[in-house]
C-alpha positions, 0 to 999 in steps of 0.5 A, spaced: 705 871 720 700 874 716 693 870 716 690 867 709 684 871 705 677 869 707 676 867 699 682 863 699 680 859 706 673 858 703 675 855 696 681 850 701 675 847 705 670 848 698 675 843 695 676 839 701 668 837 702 668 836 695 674 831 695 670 827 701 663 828 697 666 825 690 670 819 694 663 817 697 662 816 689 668 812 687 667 808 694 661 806 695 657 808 689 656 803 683 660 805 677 653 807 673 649 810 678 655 817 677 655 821 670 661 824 670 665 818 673 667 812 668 666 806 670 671 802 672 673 806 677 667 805 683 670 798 685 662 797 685 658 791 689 660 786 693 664 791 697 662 794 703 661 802 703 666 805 706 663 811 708 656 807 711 649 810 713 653 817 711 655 815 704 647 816 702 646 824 703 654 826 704 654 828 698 649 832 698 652 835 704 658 837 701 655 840 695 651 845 698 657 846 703 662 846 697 659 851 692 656 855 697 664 857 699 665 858 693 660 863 691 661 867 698 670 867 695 667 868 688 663 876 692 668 877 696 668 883 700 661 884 699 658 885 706 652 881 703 656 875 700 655 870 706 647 871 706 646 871 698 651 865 698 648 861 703 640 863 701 641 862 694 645 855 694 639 852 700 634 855 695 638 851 689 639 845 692 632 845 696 629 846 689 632 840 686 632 836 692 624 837 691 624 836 685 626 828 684 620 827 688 614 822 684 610 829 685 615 833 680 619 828 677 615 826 671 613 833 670 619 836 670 622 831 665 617 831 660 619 839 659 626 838 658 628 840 651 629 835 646 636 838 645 638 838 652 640 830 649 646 832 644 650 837 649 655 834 654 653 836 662 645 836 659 644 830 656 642 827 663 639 832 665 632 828 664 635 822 667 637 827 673 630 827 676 627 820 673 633 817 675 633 821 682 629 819 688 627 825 693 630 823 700 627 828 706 635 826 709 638 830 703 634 836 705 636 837 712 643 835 709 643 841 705 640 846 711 646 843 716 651 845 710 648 852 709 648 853 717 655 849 717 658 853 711 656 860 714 659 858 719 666 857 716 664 863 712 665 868 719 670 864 722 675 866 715 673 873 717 673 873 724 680 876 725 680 880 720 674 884 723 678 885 730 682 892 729 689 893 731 691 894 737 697 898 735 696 905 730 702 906 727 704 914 728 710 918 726 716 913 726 714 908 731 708 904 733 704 906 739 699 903 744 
């Protein structure tokens, strides 16, 4: 039985991880803490979290997990795409991470362009790192999911890096 692409195996598990990241918000998030979920669709307080202690950096988790697969598919065959995937979305991630800390937040903000607020996906932008709270868990979350993520990164590769055991010479197959 033929085995899937690499590419093809990291974009299922970058779905999967996103799947869980964006059921930690339907679930256990309140309606209005989340930008593109609408409200109404969080069954909001008075519910016990679903995912517990986990919810608060899982997303976290899956983000990182998730967009660094997909950005190692979207480089395939390049030999170089799990290292840049996984150092480019630890260094993002991170950064952003960093960023919604009281140090940074406030400064970053007030530099963000006016017009950012009359573009749909950058209206909140602002928000993001005021809104934000900087959690030294979301950062071991994003080293766990960059160190995971390359993990799985190999594991889709591992029998395609096996030589056959069989050369085809002639007409048949020989040992």
């Amino acid at each position: 039985m033929p085995r899937a692409r690499p590419a093809v195996i990291q974009f299922i598990v970058a779905l999967m991880a996103l799947a869980i990241g964006v059921l930690v918000y339907l679930l256990d998030r309140p309606g209005t803490s989340v930008y593109l979920i609408p409200d109404g669709w969080s069954p909001g307080g008075g519910v016990a979290p679903v995912f517990g202690e986990l919810g608060g950096f899982l997303p976290t988790f899956a983000h990182t997990f998730a967009f660094t697969l997909f950005t190692s598919a979207l480089l395939e065959p390049w030999r170089w795409a799990a290292v840049v995937a996984c150092a480019a979305w630890w260094f993002v991630d991170s950064l952003f991470e960093i960023a919604q800390s009281d140090a940074w937040s406030g400064v970053i903000a007030a530099h963000v362009p006016v017009w950012f607020a009359d573009w749909p996906l950058l209206d909140n932008v602002a928000g993001y790192f005021v809104g934000g709270h900087f959690d030294w868990r979301d950062l071991v979350s994003i080293s766990v999911a960059t160190v995971s993520a390359f993990i799985v990164i190999r594991l889709s590769h591992r029998d395609r890096q096996k030589k056959p055991r069989s050369v085809v010479r002639g007409r048949g197959l020989e040992e």
